[in-house]
N, C-alpha and C positions, 0 to 999 in steps of 0.2 A: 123305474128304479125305486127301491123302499128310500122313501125319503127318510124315515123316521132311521134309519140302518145309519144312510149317510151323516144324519145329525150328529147320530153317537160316534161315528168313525172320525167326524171332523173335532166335535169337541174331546174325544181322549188324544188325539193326537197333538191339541192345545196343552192339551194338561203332559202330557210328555215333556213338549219342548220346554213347560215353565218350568217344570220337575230339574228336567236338566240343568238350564240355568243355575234352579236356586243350591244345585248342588255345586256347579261350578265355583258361585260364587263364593259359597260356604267354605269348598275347598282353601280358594285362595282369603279368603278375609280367617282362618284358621293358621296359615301359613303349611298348610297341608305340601302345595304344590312351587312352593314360594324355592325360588334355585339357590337365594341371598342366605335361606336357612341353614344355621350351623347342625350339621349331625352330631347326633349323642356319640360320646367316646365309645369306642366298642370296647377300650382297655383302656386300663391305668398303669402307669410308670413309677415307677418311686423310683427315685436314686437313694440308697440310704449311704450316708456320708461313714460311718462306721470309725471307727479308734483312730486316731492318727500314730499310735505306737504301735497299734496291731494289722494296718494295713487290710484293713478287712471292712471295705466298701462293697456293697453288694445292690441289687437292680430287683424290686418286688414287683410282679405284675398281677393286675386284681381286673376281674372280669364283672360289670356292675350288672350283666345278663343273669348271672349264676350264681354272685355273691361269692365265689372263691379268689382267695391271696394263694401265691404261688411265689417262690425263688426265684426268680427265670436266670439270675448270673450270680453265683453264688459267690461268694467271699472269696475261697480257697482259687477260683479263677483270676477274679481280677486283679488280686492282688497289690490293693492300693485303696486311699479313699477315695472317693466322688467327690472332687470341687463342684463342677459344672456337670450340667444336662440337656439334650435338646431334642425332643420327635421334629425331624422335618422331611419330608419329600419319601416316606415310608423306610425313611431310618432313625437310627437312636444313636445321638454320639455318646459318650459320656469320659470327661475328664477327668484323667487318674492321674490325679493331682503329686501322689506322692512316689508312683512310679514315671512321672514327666512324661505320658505321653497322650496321645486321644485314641479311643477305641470305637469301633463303629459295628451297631450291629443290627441288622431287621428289624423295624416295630414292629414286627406281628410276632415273631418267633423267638426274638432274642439272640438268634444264630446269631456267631461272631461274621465277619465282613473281611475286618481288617482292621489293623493298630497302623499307628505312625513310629518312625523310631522314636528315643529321649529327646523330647523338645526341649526342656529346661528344667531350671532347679525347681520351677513352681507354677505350672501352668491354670490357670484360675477358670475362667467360662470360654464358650463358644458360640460362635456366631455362623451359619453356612448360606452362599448365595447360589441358589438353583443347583444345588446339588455338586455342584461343580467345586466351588472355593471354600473354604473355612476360614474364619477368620479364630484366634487362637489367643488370648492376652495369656502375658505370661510375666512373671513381677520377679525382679533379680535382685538381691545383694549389695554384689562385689561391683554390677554395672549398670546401667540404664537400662532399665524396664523393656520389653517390646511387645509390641503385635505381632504373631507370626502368621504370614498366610499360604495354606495347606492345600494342593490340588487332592483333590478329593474323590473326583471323578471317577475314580475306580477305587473302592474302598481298600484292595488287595494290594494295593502298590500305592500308598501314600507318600506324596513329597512334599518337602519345602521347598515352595516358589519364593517368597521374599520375606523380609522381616523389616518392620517400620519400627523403630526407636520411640517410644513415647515420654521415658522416667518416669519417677513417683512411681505407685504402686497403682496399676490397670486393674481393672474386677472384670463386670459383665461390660458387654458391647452389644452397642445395638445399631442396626443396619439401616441404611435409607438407602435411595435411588443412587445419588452419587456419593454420599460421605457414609462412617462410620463413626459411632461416638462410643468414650469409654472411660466412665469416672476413675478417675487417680485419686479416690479417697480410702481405699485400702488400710486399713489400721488407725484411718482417723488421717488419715498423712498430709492431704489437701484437699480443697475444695474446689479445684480443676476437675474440665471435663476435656476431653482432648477430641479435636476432629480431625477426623483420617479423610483426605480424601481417596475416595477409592479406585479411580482410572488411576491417576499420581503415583498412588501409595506412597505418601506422605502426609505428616501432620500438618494441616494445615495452622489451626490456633488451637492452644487451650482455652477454655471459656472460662471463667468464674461467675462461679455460681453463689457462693459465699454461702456453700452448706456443705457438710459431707454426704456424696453418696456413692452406692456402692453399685447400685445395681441402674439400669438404663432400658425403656421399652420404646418402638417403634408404634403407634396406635394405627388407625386406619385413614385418617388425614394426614400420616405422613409427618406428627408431629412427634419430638422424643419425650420421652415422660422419665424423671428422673425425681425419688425419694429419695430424702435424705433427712439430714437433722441439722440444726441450727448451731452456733459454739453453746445456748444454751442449751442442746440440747430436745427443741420444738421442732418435730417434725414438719414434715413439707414436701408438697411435689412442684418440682418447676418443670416448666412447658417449653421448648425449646422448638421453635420452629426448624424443621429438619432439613432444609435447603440452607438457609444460611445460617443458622446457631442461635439465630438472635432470640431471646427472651420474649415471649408470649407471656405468659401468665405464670403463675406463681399463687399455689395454693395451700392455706393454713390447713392441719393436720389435729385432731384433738387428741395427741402424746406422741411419744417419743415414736422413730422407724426402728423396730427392733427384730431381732430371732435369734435360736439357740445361737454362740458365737461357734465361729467356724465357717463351713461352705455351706452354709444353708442361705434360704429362700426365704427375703425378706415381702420379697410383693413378687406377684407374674398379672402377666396382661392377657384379658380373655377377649379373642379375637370376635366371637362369635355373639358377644353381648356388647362390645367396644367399651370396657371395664378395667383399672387398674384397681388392683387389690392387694390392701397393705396391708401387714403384721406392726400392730402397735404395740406399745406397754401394757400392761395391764390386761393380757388374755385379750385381745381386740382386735378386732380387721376392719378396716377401713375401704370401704365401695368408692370409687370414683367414675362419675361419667364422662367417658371422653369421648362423647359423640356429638361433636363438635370442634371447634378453632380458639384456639387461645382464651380468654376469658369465658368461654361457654362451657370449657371444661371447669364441673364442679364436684363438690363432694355430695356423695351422696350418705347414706346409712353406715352408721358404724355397728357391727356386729359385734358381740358378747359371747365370746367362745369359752363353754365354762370347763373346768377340770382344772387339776394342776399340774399335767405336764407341760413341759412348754415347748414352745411352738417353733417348727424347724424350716415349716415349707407351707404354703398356699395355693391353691389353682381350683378353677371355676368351670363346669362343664357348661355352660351356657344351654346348651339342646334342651339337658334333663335338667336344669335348675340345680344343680350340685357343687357345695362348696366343699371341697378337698384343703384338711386340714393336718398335715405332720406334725405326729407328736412325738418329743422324745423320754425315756424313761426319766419321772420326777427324781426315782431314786440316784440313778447312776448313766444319763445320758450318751455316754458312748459307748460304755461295754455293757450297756442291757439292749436290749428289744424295745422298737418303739413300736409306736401304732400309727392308723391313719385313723379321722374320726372322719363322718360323711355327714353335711347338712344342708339344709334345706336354708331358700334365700334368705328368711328372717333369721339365722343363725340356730334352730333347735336342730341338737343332733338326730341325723334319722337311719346310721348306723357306723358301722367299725370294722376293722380288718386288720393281723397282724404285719408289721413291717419287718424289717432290720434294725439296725442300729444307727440313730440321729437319724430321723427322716429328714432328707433336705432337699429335694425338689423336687415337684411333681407334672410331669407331662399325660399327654390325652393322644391315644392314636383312635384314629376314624377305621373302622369298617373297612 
């Protein structure tokens, strides 16, 4: 045998397998191969909320592959504004708030699905559990407020399965394992948060929070995350442990929770970074990290989002590092054209795209 052959055969054969290795490794310490990693939006959603006299809410969808903004549900369709929004399970609901009812339509394409008939005089956000049920707040008048919940399961033949009474005035709701929560601070009205449970469907207690909020996120420990503002006015997120209600933590805010008024997007929660992200006073969003339990959620960076439009919706593409910011026209906020502005995590903007009118909330569909 050539020994000297064999040397070289055994040592490349070393250097192979270390090759390999160190590629493996690199893969995974890169999060190349990592299954935990959030994929980049393959699109953008805008719900833009549009006139509340002209009924002309429309759905922009923008491609961050290609750089183009597109219509995808145009005004003259839906006929209503956009309270609420939701991509989940490779659909799009969106609540037409001023036609009373919820519309369902493919996140990839925008096709319609299926509407529900008139839920109510005022149907606010949505909530859906595997596809199956939606959960529906809807704020009344003349009577007590309620939840409605929506079989869903075939978008083409929507029904009402039941309706839980809440009072005061419901906004967003947000989901856990066995309950649902959903601030009744609507118009300022109270600082209740009400818990549904959801095998029951019934309210179990209203919590107090002694702050108004309006909007409500489920994070990835299961605990609810809820902005609001103080009677003076100092914003704040409270930590609600999501099995019992009870009060975790409670954190200061540096200004007010604000966004255009109407159905916009005061903060959204990004799943992919474990991040709630708040619209302050003063042109600002507010980073929180909620990768952790109770006091270990804290605040992180506040960003400086500059221009003077003001701010209608929030949402964070985690994958790409992309923070999605609705803006609506400085001039004339509902019956002009907003925009969206695109930034990078330190908050410089690193582009733009035209929307509708009053951007106010923005979702992320995957690939």
């Amino acid at each position: 045998m050539n020994m000297t052959y064999f040397r070289q055969t055994i040592i490349f054969q070393a250097f192979a397998m270390t090759l390999a290795l160190v590629v493996l490794a690199g893969c995974d310490a890169f999060g190349s191969d990592d299954e935990d990693d959030p994929d980049a939006a393959g699109s953008v959603l805008v719900a833009n909320q549009g006139n509340f006299g002209d009924a002309n809410g429309s759905v922009t969808s923008y491609d961050p592959q290609t750089d183009e903004a597109s219509e995808a549900v145009p005004a003259r369709q839906l006929g209503s504004i956009i309270q609420g929004a939701l991509a989940d399970g490779g659909r799009y609901y969106a609540v037409a708030n001023t036609a009373g009812r919820l519309n369902v339509y493919g996140s990839q394409t925008l096709d319609g699905l299926g509407q529900s008939r008139v839920l109510g005089s005022n149907p606010r956000y949505v909530a859906v559990a595997n596809g199956e049920t939606a959960y529906v707040t809807n704020q009344k008048f003349t009577a007590p407020s309620n939840v409605l919940l929506l079989d869903v399961a075939d978008a083409g033949s929507i029904t009402v399965e039941d309706s839980v009474e809440v009072g005061y005035t419901p906004e967003d709701i947000a989901l856990t394992e066995e309950r649902a929560y959903t601030p009744l601070g609507g118009f300022g009205d109270t600082t209740l948060v009400a818990a549904l449970d959801r095998a029951g469907r019934e309210v179990i207690e209203n919590i107090q929070i002694d702050c108004y909020a309006r909007f409500a996120f489920t994070d990835d420990e299961g605990e609810v995350l809820l902005p609001c503002n103080d009677a003076g006015g100092n914003g704040e997120v409270v930590v609600l442990d999501g099995e019992s209600g009870n009060e975790r933590a409670r954190l200061s805010l540096p200004g007010s929770v604000t966004s255009l008024r109407g159905g916009t997007q005061a903060a959204s929660y990004a799943p992919g970074s474990e991040e709630l992200y708040v619209v302050l006073s003063e042109h600002r969003i507010a980073r929180i990290d909620t990768d952790g339990t109770g006091s270990e959620n804290s605040l992180g960076e506040t960003l400086s989002i500059g221009g003077s439009d003001p701010i209608g919706a929030v949402g964070y593409d985690a994958a790409a590092g992309n923070l999605y910011v609705g803006r609506a026209s400085a001039e004339s906020p509902f019956t002009q054209r907003g925009s969206v502005t695109i930034h990078s995590r330190d908050g410089s903007q690193v582009g733009r795209f035209e929307a509708g009118n009053a951007p106010a909330h923005i979702s992320f569909v995957q690939e």
